[in-house]
matplotlib code that plots the C-alpha trace (Angstrom):
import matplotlib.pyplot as plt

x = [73.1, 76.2, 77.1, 76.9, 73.7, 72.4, 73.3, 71.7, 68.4, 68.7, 69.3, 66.2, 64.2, 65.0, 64.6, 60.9, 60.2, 61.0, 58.9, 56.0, 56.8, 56.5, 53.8, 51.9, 52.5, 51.8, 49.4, 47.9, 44.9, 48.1, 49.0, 45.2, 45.4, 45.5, 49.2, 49.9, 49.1, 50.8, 54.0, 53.7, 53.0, 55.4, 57.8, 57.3, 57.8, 61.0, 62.4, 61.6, 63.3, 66.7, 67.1, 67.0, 69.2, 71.5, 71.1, 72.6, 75.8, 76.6, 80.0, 81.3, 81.7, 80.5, 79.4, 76.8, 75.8, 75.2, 73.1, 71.3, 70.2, 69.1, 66.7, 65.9, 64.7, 63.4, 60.8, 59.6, 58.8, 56.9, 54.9, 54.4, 52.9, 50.4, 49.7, 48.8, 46.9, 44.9, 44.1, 43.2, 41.1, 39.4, 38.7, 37.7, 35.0, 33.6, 32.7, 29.1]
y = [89.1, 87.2, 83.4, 82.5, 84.6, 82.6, 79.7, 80.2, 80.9, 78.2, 74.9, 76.1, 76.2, 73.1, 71.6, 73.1, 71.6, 67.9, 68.6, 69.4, 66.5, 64.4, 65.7, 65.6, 61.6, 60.8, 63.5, 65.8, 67.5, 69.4, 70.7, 72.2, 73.8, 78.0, 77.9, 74.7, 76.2, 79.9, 77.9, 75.8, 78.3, 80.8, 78.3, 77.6, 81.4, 81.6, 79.0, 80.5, 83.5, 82.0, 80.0, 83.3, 84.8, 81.7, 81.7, 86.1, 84.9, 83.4, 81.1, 77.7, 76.7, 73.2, 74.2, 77.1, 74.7, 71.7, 74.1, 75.4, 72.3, 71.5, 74.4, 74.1, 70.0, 70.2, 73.9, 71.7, 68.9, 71.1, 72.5, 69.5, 68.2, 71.0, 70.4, 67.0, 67.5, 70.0, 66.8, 65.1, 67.5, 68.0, 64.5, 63.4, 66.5, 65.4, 62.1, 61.9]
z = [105.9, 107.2, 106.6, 110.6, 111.2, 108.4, 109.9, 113.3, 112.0, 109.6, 112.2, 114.6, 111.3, 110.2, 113.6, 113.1, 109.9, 111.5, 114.2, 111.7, 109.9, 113.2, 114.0, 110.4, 110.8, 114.5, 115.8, 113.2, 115.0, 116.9, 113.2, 112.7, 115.7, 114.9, 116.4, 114.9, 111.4, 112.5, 113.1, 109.7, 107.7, 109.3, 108.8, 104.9, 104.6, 106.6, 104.5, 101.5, 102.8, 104.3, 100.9, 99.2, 101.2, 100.7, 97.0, 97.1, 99.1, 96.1, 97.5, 96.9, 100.4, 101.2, 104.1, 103.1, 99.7, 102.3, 104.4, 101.6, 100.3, 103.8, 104.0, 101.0, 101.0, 104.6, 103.2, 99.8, 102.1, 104.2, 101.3, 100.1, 103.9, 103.4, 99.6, 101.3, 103.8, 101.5, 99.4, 102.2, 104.0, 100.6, 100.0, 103.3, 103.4, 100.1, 101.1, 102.1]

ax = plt.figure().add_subplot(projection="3d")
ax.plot(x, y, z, "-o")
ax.set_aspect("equal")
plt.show()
């Protein structure tokens, strides 16, 4: 896959993931929505898959290492909004 088509996909993604985390902090019963959750999840596994990608192109530009990292940070704090909420949502349904 080539560098710019990489990049493309990459900016809406990341874009995405913010909007997730936005969303996670302000109004989460949009996130638990079956679209909100098709979008979040959809986008954990994109990310996973552009970093890949990134990680075969195997070049020293700054550019492509800057983007990768972005992908990259912006996917493990997406995971890590849904490890959350898992703990949360766990908790919260415990409690008598």
């Amino acid at each position: 896959m080539s560098k710019s088509l990489l990049s493309i996909v990459s900016a809406p993604l990341v874009v995405v993931q913010l909007f997730i985390l936005y969303f996670w902090i302000f109004d989460w019963k949009k996130l638990v929505t079956e679209t909100g959750l098709i979008v979040w999840v959809s986008s954990i596994l994109l990310g996973v898959i552009i970093y890949l990608l990134y990680r075969r192109l195997n070049t020293a530009e700054k550019s492509i290492v800057v983007t990768k990292r972005i992908v990259f940070t912006s996917t493990l704090i997406t995971v890590l909004l849904g490890f959350f909420a898992l703990i949360i949502e766990f908790t919260v349904s415990s409690m008598p």
